[in-house]
C-alpha positions in Angstrom: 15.0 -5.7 -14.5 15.2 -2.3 -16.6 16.1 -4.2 -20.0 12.9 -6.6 -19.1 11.0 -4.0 -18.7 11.8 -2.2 -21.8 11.9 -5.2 -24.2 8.2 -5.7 -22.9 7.7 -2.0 -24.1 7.4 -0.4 -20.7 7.4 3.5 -20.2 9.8 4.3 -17.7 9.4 6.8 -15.4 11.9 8.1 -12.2 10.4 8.0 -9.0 12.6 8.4 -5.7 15.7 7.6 -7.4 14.1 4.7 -8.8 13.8 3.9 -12.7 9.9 1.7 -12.7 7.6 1.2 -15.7 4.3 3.2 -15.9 2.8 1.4 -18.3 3.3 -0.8 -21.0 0.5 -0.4 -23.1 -2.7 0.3 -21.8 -3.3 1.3 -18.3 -6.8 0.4 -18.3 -6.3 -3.0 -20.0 -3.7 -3.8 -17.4 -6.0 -2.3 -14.5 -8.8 -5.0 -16.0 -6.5 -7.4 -16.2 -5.8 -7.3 -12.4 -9.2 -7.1 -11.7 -10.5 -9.9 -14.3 -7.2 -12.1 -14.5 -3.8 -11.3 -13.5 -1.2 -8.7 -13.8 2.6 -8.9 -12.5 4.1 -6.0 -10.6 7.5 -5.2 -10.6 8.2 -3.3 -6.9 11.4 -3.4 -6.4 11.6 0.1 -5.5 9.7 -0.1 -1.9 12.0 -0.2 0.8 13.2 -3.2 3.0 14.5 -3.1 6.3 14.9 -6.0 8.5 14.9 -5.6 12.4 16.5 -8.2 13.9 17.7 -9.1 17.7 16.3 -10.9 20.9 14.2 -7.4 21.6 13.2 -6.6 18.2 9.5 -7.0 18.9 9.9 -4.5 21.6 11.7 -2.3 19.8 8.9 -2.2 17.1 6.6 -1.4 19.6 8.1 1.5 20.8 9.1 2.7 17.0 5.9 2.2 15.4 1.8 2.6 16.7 1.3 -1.6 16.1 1.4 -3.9 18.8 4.0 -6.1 16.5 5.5 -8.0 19.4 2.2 -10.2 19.2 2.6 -11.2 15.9 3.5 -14.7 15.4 5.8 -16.3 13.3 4.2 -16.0 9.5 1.9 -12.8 10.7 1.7 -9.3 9.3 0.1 -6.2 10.1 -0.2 -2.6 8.0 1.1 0.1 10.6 2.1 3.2 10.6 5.7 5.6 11.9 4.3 8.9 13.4 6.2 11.5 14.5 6.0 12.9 18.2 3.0 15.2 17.0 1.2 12.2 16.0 1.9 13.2 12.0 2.0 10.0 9.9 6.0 9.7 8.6 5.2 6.2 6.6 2.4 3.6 6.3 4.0 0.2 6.3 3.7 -3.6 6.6 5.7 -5.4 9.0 6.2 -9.7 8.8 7.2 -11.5 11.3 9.8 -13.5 9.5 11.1 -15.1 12.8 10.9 -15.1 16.5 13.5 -12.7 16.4 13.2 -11.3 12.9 10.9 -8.6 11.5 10.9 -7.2 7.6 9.8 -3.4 7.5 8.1 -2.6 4.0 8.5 1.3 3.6 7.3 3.7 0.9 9.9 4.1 -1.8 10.1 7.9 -1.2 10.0 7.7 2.8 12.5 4.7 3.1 15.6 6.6 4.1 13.4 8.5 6.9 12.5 5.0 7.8 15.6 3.3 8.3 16.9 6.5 10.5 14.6 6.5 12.4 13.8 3.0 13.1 17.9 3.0 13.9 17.1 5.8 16.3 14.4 4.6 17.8 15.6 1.0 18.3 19.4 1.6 19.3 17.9 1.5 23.3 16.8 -2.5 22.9 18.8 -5.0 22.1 18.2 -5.1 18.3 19.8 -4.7 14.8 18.6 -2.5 11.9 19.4 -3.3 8.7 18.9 -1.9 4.8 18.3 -4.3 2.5 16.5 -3.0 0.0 19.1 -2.9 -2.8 19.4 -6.6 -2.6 16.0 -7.3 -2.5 13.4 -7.5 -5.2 9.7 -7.3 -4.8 7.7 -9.2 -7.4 3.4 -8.9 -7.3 1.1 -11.0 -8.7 -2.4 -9.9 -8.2 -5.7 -11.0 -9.2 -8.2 -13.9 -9.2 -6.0 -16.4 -11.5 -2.9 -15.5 -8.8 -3.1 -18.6 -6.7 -3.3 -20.7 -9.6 -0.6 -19.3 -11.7 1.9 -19.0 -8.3 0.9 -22.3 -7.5 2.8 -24.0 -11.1 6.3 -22.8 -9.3 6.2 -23.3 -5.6 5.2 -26.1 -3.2 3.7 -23.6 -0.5 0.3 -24.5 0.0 -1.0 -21.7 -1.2 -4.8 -21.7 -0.9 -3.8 -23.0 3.2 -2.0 -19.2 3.4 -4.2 -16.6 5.1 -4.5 -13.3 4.1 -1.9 -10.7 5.8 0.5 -13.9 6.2 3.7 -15.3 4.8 6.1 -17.7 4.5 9.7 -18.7 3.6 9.5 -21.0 0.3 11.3 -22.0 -3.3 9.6 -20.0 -6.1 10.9 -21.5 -9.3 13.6 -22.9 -7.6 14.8 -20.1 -5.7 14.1 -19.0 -2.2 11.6 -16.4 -1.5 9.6 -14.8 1.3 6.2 -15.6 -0.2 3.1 -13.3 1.2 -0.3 -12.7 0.7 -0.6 -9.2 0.6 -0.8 -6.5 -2.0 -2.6 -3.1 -2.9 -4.7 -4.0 -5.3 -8.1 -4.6 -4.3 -7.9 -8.2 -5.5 -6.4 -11.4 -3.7 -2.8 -12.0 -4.7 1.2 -12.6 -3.7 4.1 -10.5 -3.7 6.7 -12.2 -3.3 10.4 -11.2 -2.3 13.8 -12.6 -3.2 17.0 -11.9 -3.8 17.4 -8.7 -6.8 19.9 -11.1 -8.8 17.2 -13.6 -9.0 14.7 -11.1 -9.8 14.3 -11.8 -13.6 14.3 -15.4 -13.2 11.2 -15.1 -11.5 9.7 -12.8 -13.4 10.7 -15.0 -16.2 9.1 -17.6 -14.6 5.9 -16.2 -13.5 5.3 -14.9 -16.9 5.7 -18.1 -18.4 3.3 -20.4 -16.3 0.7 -17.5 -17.1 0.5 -17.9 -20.3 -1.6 -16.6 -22.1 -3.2 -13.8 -19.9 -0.8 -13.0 -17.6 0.0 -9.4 -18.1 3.0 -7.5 -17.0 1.2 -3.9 -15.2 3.0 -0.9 -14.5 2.3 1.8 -11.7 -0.4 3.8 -13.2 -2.7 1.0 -13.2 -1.9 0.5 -9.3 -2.9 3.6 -8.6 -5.9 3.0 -10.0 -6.6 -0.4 -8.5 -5.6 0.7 -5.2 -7.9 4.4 -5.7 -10.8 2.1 -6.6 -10.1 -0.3 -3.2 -10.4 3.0 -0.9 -6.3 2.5 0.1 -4.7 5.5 1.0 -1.4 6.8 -0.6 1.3 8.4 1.0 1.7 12.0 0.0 -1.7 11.9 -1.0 -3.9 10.8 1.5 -1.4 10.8 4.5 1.3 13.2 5.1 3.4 14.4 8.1 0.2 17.1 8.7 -2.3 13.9 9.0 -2.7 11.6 11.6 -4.1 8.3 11.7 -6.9 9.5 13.4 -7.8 12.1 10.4 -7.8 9.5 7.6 -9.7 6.9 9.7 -7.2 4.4 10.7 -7.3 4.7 14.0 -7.4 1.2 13.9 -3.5 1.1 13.7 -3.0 3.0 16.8 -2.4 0.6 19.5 -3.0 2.5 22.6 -3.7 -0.4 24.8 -0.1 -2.0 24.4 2.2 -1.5 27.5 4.8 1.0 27.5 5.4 3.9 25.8 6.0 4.5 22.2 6.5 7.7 19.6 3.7 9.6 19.5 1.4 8.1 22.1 0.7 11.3 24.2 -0.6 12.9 21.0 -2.3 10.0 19.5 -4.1 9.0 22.9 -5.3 12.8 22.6 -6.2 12.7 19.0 -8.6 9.5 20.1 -10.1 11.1 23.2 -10.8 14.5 21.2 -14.7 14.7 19.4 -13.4 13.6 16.3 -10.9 14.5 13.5 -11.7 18.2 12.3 -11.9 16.9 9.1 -13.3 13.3 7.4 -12.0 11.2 4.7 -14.4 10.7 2.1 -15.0 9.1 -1.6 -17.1 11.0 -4.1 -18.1 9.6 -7.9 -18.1 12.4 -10.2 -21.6 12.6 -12.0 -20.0 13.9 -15.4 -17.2 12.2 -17.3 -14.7 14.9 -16.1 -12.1 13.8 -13.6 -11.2 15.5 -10.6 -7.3 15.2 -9.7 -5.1 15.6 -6.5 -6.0 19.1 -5.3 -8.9 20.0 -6.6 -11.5 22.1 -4.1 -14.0 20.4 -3.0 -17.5 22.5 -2.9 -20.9 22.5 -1.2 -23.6 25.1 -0.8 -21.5 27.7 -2.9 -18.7 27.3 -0.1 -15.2 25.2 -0.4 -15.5 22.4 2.2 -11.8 20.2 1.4 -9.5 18.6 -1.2 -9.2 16.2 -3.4 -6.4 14.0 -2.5 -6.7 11.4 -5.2 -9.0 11.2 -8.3 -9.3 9.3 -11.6 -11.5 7.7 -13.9 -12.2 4.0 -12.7 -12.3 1.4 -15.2 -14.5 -0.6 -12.9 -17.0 1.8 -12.4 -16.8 3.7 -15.7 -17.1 6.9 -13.6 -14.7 9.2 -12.0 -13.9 8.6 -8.1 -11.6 10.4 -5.9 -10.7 10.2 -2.4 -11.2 13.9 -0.4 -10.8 15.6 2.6 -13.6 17.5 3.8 -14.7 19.2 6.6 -16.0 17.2 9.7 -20.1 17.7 9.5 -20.1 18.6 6.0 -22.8 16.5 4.0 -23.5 18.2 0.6 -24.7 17.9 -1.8 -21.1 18.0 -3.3 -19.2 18.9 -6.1 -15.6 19.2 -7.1 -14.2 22.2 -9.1 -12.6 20.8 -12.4 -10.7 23.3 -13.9 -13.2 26.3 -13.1 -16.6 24.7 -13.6 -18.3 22.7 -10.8 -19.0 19.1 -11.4 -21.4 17.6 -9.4 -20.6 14.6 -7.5 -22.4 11.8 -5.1 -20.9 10.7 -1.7 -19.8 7.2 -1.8 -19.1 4.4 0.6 -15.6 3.3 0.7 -13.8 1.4 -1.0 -15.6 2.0 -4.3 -15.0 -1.7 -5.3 -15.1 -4.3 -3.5 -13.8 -7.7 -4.8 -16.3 -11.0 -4.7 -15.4 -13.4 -1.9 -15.6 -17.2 -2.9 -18.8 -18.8 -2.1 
């Protein structure tokens, strides 16, 4: 996909031994695209592993916080791998591909970590682990005109698929593992096949959505996925973090039967008063952006972090995502570069897309 990606302009950039286009023009034109249109993702980089076995539901169980043996055929969930602490090692979604098949979508940068210790972890059931990432390509399309440009290439009924699903299908005459997921915000597909028939479909896709389809890189992403509250890992979750801290309790499943990584700790972490610290979005007051890092201030005192910040094209305003500590409720404002910029608590997510009437 590198020489498409280049003859389409793209600036390339390494990420976790991966080579994946930042832009190709104009980040924001490509975030309003998304948000107004479409834009096509190239993800190939994110990690697939497929668990696989008569116990392989179990096994999930006891490897992740989800309650995945539940999930029917065609089913997903977001979920999490903590460590015995309760840390957060990866944020993932797991399909249900079969009754005896699971695909494990990791973080580029935490796959290996992933795959070892899902191997670890499962080798006690009777289930396989398997890599296969490298012959896998992730293709996203994202945005209001999605369904209606995927729908040209495949006979899936798309508008019949339910959010967090998927299913097997042809995608311009190739198979596929066709889902309705994404990070975007927006409604969309990202669809998985085979890396050698990767450009075909990108091919494909960019064809039937003519004109306004538009290919989008990783900046713009980030910023879709900053404006739709949706946490990143190394940003807003980290070994140090628990679900718990960033809010996502939700993905704990204490009430599953049996034991799994992390329960003891996670059990405590939901029985404690609260996270000692909250996770918060904050729209900057000035034009001047606050980035990863930044001290967050109130009453003269520092109160937490920025953990991701940029200006949103949406909004016309700059957002970031912060920790600060539990109780603290301004007024706020973020240090930018030695002068303090005033800035107004927010509701998450920041944007929030229109659902059809």
């Amino acid at each position: 996909m590198r020489s498409v990606h280049e003859r389409l302009g793209a600036t390339m950039t390494e990420f976790a031994g991966w080579l994946m286009p930042l832009r190709y023009g104009s980040e924001t034109a490509e975030h309003t695209a998304v948000r107004t249109g479409a834009g096509l993702f190239d993800l190939s980089h994110m990690g697939e592993i497929a668990v696989s076995g008569p116990a392989a539901g179990a096994a999930l169980d006891y490897a992740l916080t989800g309650w995945l043996s539940r999930l029917k055929v065609g089913q997903a969930r977001y979920t999490m791998m903590c460590a015995p602490d309760g840390g957060i090692l990866d944020d993932l979604v797991v399909y249900c591909q079969a009754a005896d098949r699971f695909l494990v979508v990791a973080n580029a940068a935490n796959a290996a970590v992933v795959l070892s210790e899902l191997a670890r972890r499962c080798g006690q059931y009777d289930a396989t682990v398997a890599d296969e990432t490298a012959g896998t390509a992730l293709i996203a399309i994202q945005g209001p005109r999605a369904q209606g440009v995927l729908g040209h290439l495949t006979t899936l009924d798309l508008p019949a698929q339910k959010y967090y699903s998927g299913a097997y299908a042809q995608v311009a005459g190739v198979p596929t593992w066709v889902a309705r997921t994404g990070y975007t915000g927006e409604d969309g597909f990202e669809v998985y096949c085979a890396a050698d028939d990767a450009e075909h479909v990108w091919g494909a896709l960019m064809k039937a959505g003519e004109p306004g389809l538009v290919p989008a890189g990783l900046a713009a992403r980030d910023t879709l996925r900053l404006e739709a509250g949706m946490p990143l890992y190394g940003n807003e979750l980290d070994a140090g973090t628990t679900p718990f801290d960033a809010g996502l309790g939700r993905v704990v499943r204490l009430d599953k039967p049996g034991d799994f990584v992390g329960r003891a700790a996670l059990a405590a972490a939901a029985a404690a008063d609260g996270p000692g610290r909250a996770l918060i979005g904050l729209v900057g007051q000035s034009r001047r952006v606050p980035r990863h890092g930044y001290p967050v201030m109130s009453g003269g005192t520092r109160v937490g972090t920025v953990t991701s910040g940029a200006p949103s094209p949406t909004l016309a305003k700059p957002i970031a995502l912060a920790y600060v500590t539990r109780g603290a409720t301004g007024p706020f404002a973020i240090d930018v570069r030695g002068r303090l910029e005033p800035a107004d608590l927010a509701e998450l997510p920041f944007y929030r897309r229109s659902q059809p009437a």
